[in-house]
C-alpha positions in Angstrom: 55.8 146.8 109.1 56.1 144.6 112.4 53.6 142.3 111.5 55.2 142.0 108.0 59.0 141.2 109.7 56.9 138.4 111.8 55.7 137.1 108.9 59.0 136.7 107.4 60.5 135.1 110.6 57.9 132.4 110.6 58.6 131.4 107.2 62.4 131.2 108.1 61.1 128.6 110.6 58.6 126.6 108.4 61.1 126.5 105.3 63.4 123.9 107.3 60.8 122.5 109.9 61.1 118.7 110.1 58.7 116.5 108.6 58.0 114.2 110.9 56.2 111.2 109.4 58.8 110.7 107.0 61.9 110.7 109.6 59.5 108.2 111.5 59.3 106.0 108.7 63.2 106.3 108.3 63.6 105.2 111.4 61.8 102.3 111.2 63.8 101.3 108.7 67.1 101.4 110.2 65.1 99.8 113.3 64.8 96.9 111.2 68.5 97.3 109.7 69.6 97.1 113.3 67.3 94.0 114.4 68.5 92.1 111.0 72.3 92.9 111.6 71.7 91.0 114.7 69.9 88.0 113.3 72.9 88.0 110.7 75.5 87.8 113.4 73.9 84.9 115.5 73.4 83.3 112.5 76.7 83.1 111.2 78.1 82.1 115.4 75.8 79.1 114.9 78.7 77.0 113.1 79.5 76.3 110.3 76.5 74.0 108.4 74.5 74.9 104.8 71.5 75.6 106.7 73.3 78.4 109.0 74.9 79.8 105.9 71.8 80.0 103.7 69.7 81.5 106.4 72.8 83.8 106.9 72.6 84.6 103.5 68.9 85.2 103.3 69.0 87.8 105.7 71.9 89.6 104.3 70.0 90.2 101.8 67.2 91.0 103.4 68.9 93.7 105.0 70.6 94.7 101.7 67.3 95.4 100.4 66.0 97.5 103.9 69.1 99.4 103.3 68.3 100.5 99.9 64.5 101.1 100.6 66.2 103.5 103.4 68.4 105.5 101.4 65.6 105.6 98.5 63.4 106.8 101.4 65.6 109.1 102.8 67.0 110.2 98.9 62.9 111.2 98.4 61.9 113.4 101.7 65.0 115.3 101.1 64.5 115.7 97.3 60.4 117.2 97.9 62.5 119.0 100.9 64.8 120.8 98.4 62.0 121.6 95.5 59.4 122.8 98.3 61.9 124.8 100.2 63.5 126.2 96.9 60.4 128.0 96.0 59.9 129.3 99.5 63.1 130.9 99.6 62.4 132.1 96.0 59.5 134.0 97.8 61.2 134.9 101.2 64.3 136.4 99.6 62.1 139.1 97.7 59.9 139.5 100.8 63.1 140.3 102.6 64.2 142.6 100.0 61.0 144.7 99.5 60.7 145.0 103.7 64.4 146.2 104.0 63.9 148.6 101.1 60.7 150.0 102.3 62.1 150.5 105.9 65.4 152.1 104.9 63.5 154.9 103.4 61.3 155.1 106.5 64.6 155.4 108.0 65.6 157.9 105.8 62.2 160.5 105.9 62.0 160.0 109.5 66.0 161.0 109.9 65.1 164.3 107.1 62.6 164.8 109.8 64.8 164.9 112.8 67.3 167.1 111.1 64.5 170.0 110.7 65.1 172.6 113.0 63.3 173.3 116.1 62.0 176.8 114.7 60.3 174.8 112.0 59.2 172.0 114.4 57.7 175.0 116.6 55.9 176.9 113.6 54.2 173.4 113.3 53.1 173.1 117.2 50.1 174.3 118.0 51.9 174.9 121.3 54.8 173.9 123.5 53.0 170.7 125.0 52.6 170.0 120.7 56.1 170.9 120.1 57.2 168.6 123.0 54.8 165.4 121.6 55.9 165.6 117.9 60.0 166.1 119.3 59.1 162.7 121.4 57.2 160.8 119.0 60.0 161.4 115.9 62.6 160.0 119.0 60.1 157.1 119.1 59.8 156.1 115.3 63.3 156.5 115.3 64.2 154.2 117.9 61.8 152.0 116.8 63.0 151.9 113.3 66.4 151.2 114.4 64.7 148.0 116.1 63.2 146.8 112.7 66.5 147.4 110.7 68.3 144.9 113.4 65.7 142.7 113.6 65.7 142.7 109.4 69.3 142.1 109.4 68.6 139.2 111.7 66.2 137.6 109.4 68.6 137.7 106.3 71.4 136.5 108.1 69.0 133.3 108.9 68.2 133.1 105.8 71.5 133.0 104.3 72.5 130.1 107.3 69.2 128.6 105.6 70.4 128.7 102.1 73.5 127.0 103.3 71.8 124.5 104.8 69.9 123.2 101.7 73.3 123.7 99.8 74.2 120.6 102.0 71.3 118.9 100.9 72.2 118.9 97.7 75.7 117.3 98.6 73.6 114.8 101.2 71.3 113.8 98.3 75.1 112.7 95.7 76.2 111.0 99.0 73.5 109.0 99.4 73.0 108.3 95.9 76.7 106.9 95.7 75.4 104.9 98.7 72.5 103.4 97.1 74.7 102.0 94.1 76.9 100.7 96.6 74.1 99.0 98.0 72.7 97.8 95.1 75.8 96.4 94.2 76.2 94.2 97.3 72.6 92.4 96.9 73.4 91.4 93.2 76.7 90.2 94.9 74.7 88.6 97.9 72.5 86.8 95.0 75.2 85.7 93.1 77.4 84.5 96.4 74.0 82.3 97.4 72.9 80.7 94.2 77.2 79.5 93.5 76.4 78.0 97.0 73.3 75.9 95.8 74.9 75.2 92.5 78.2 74.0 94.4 76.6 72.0 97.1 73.3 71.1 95.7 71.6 71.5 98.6 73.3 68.5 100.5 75.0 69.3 104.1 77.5 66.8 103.5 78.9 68.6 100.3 79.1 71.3 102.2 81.1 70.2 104.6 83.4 68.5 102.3 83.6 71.6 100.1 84.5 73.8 103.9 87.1 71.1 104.6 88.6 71.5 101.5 88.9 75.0 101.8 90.3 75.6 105.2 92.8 72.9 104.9 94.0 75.1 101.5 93.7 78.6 103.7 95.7 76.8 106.3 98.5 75.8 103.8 98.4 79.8 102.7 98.5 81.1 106.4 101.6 78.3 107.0 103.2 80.2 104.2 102.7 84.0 105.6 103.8 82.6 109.2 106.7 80.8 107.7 107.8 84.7 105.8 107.0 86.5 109.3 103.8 87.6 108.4 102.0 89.6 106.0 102.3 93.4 107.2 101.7 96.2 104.1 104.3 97.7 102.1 104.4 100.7 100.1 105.7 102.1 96.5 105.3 98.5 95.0 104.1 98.4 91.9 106.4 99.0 88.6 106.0 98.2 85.2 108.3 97.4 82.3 108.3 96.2 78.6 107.1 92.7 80.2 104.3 94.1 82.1 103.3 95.6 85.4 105.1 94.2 88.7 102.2 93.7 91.8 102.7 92.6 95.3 99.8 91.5 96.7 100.9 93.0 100.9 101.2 96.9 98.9 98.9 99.2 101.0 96.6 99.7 97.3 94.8 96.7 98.1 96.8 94.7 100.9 94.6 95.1 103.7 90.7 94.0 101.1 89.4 91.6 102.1 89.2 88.7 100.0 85.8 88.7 97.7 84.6 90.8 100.6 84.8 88.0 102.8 86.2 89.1 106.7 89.3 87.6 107.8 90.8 86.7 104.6 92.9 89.5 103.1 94.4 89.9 100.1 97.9 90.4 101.7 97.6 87.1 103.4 96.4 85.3 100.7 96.0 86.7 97.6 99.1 85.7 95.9 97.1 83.8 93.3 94.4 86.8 92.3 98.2 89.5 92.2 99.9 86.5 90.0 97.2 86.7 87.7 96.9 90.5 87.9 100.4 90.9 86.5 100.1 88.2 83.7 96.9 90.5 82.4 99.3 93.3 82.2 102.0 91.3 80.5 99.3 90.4 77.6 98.5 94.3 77.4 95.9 94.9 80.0 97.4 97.8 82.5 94.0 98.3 83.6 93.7 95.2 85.7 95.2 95.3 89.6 94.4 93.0 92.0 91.2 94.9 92.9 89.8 94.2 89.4 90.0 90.6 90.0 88.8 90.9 93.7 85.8 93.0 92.3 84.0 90.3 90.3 82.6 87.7 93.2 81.8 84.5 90.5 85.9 84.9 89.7 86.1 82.8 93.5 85.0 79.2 95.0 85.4 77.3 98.0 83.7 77.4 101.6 83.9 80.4 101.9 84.3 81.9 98.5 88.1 82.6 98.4 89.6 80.6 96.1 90.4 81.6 92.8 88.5 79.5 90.1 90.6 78.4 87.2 88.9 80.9 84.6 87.9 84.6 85.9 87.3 87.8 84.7 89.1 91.3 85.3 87.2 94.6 83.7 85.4 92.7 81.3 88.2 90.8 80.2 88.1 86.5 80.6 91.6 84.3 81.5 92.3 81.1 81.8 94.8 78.5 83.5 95.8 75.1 82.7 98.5 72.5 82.7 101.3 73.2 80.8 105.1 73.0 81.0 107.3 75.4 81.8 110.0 75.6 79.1 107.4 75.4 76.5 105.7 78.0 77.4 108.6 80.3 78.4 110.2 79.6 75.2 107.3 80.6 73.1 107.6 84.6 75.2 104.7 83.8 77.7 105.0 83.5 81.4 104.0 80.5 83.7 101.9 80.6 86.8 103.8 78.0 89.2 102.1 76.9 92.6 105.2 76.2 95.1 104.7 74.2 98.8 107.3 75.8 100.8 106.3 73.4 103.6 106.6 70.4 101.0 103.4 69.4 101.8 101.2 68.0 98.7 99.5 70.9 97.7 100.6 75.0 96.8 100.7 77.4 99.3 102.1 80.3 97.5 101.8 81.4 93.6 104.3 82.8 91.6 105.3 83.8 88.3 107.9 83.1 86.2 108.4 85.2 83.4 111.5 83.9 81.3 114.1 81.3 81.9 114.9 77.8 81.1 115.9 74.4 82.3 115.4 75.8 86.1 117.3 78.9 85.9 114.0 81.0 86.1 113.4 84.5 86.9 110.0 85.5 88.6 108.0 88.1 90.0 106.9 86.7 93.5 103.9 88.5 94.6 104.5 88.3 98.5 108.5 89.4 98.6 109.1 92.7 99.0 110.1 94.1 95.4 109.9 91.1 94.0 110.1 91.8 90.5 112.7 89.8 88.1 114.6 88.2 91.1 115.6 84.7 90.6 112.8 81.8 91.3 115.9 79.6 93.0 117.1 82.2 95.3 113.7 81.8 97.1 112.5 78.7 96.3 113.2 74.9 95.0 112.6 73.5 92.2 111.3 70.5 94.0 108.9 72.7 95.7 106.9 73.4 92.5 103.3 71.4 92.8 101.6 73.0 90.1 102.0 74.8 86.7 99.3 76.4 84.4 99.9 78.5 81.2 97.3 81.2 81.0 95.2 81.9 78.1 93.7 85.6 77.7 
């Protein structure tokens, strides 16, 4: 029976004993995760140049792609972990069983035997010293058998600790499965984000640095904007919809503080007034589905050094859109709002997007993105007419 119990206890202790080659090769994995994380971040402190962002580039995807041969890794030893282990417990829970049911009815003689009186016990002795031996050795058994049942017990409550244990296994494995879409996601995006670069610059440094100058001087005009408003802090319990369409501002706390097309520093609530405008005119033509963050999803919908701008046709949940030039009272009259790009600093280009929903010969109403419950308030009683740089009709 001992021998048995210790054979039970050891396979407790090999059913969750570590394998050690493959947590090695997992670590040298996220080794190199760590190493490329670094060579990513003294890439992109080199400056700003094509060859510093391509080789930035390169190596984000490079450790996209360790990343994902980590989590398959790791998604692998712990699946043959669970099938291996499953069968082992198969086999330990009926060893367990069988031992506790043999000992109990040890238990159960040897206590029918202690309960016999000590006229029968003598009848049985040969002699006192007998008597005396068989009255000891029953105390014995007992005792003894008392040790097994505890130590039994002992071994199924590790067992059932055990069982637990691969239970969160199984929840490990959906985690990093959710993970390793995630993953995958990001190097498609990585791909996509490196080829628009080559396209955009054609390989030549000093497209690229007229294509960054052109973006920072129209992230600057945005941050003038923000500064000018007192800054883009979140808000809550924005968004309402109507007949017309959904209201969106691009600071509420749903999508405020994204970054914009995942790039850091750039968030939505700073300057993502163009993406929210656009958000709300999909609702207005029927599509309630689309929020900022369905725009914001789809990293070909942006341009510009770094990719933040908006391009002027996109996509939202499948669904294309278009801008372009247009007047307002046209388009206003015929039931279809306008996109209008205002400089609130008077400066040559926009700086902040709104939309104007109904009105005519300047008495407008809008729904201005950045304003705090903007929806149907008067364009003039935030802005001039005079301020308006840009206009574009969009066509879904």
């Amino acid at each position: 029976m001992k021998k048995n119990l210790s054979i039970i206890f050891a396979l407790v202790l090999l059913l969750f004993s570590s394998n050690l080659v493959s947590a090695q090769s997992v670590q040298d994995l996220n080794n190199k995760i760590n190493e490329l994380q670094q060579k990513v971040s003294d890439l992109k402190s080199q400056g700003d140049s094509l060859s510093s962002q391509i080789g930035a580039m390169d190596n984000q995807m490079t450790l996209s792609q360790y990343r994902i041969s980590s989590t398959q890794k790791e998604i692998t030893d712990i699946t043959l972990d669970i099938d291996s282990a499953g069968k082992r417990m198969s086999n330990l829970e009926g060893s367990l069983n069988n031992v506790t049911k043999v000992l109990l009815n040890r238990i159960v003689a040897t206590y029918q035997a202690g309960n016999a009186n000590q006229a029968q016990i003598l009848l049985n002795s040969s002699d006192i010293t007998d008597m005396i031996s068989r009255a000891n050795y029953l105390r014995l058994v007992q005792q003894h058998d008392k040790e097994l049942l505890y130590e039994t017990q002992q071994a199924r409550n590790d067992y059932s600790n055990q069982k637990q244990i691969l239970e969160n296994k199984k929840k490990k494995i959906e985690e990093l499965n959710t993970q390793l879409e995630q993953y995958t996601k990001d190097l498609d995006s990585q791909k996509a984000s490196k080829q628009q670069l080559l396209t955009q610059t054609q390989g030549s440094e000093a497209t690229y640095e007229q294509l960054l100058a052109q973006t920072k001087a129209q992230l600057a005009s945005f941050s003038r904007f923000t500064t000018s408003q007192g800054g883009a802090s979140l808000l809550g319990n924005q968004t309402s919809c109507d007949d017309w369409g959904c209201y969106y501002n691009q600071r509420d706390a749903q999508w405020g503080g994204a970054n914009l097309n995942g790039q850091s520093g750039y968030s939505v609530a700073e300057i993502g007034c163009l993406m929210t405008a656009m958000s709300m005119v999909y609702t207005h033509y029927g599509h309630r589905d689309v929020t900022p963050l369905s725009i914001n999803s789809v990293g070909s919908n942006f341009s510009g050094i770094p990719s933040v701008l908006l391009k002027f046709t996109i996509s939202a949940n499948g669904v294309s859109a278009s801008r372009a030039n247009a007047s307002i009272d046209s388009v206003l009259s015929s039931g279809n709002p306008v996109i209008v790009g205002i400089s609130y600093d008077a400066g040559p280009y926009p700086d902040h997007f709104v939309v104007l929903r109904s009105g005519s010969n300047g008495n407008y109403q809008m729904n201005d993105p950045f304003t705090p419950n903007g929806r149907d308030i008067p364009f003039t009683s935030k802005y001039s007419l005079g301020s308006i740089r840009e206009i574009d009709r969009v066509s879904i």
